[in-house]
C-alpha positions in Angstrom: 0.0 0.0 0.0 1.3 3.1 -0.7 1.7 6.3 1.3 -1.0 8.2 -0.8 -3.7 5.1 -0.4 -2.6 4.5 3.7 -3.4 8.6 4.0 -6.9 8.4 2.1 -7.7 5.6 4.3 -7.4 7.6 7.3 -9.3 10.3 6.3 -11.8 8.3 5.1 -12.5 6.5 8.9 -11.4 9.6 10.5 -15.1 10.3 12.3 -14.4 14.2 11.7 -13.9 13.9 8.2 -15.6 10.3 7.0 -19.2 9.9 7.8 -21.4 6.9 7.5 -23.4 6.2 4.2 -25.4 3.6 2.3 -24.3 3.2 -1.2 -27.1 1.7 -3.5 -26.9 1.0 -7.1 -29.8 0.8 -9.1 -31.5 -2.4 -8.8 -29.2 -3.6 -6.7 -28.5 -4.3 -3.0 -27.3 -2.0 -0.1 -24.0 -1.3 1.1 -22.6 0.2 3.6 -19.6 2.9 2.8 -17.5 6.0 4.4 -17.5 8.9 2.3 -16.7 12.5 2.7 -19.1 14.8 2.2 -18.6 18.7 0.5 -21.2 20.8 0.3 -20.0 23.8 -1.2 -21.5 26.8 -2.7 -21.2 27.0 -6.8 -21.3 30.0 -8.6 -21.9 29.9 -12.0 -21.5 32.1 -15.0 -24.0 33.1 -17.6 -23.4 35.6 -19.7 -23.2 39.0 -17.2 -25.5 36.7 -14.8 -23.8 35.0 -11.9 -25.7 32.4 -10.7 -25.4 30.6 -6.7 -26.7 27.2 -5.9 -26.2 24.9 -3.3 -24.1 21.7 -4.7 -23.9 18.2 -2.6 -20.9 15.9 -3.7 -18.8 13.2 -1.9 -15.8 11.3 -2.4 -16.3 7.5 -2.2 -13.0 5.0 -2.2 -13.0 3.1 -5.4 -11.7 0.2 -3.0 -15.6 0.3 -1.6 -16.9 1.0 -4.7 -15.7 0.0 -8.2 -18.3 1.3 -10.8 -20.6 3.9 -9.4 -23.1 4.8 -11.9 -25.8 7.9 -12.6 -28.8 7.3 -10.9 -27.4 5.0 -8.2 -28.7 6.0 -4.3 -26.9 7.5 -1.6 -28.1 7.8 1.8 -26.0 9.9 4.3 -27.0 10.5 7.9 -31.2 10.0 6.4 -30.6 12.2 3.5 -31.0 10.3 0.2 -29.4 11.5 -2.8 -29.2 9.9 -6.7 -25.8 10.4 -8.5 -25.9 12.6 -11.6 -23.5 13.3 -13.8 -20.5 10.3 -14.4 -18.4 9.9 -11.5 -14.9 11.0 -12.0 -11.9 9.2 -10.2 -8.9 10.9 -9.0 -5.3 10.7 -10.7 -4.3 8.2 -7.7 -7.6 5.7 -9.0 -8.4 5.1 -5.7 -11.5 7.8 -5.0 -14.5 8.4 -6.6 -15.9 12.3 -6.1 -19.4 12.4 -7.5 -22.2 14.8 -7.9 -25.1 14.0 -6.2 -29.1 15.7 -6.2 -32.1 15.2 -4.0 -33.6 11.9 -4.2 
């Protein structure tokens, strides 16, 4: 294991970072992951318009998870989200940071 992947991993079950989730894919069965959770502000740009929302995305080890897909569930802390968008791993292939939506 290398220095990068042993540092993930403790962020990951790190309970101030990590939090509990249930990963579901479509049609399939739950299971039960850590992920870390961003919910950051987006401003976008249209035109002269500058337009705020409210974004929801988490990162999600790829050892946990191998092939997240669109419209796969996530439930964190009651909150259920669907993935949108494709899920886009980092340069390291070892986590998935995905953009999620209300349920």
């Amino acid at each position: 294991m290398s220095a990068f992947a042993a540092a993930v991993g403790a962020l990951f079950t790190d309970p101030n970072i990590g939090r509990d989730a249930v990963y579901t894919p479509e049609g399939g069965t739950p299971l039960l992951v850590r992920v870390v959770a961003r919910r950051a502000d987006a401003v976008t740009e249209f035109g002269d318009a500058r337009l705020w929302s409210e974004t929801t995305r988490v990162d999600l080890r790829v050892a946990e998870v191998a092939n997240p897909r669109p419209g796969d569930r996530i439930e964190i802390e009651g909150e259920a989200f669907l993935i949108q968008g494709e899920p886009v791993r980092d340069r390291e292939r070892l986590v998935w940071t995905m953009d999620l939506r209300p349920a």
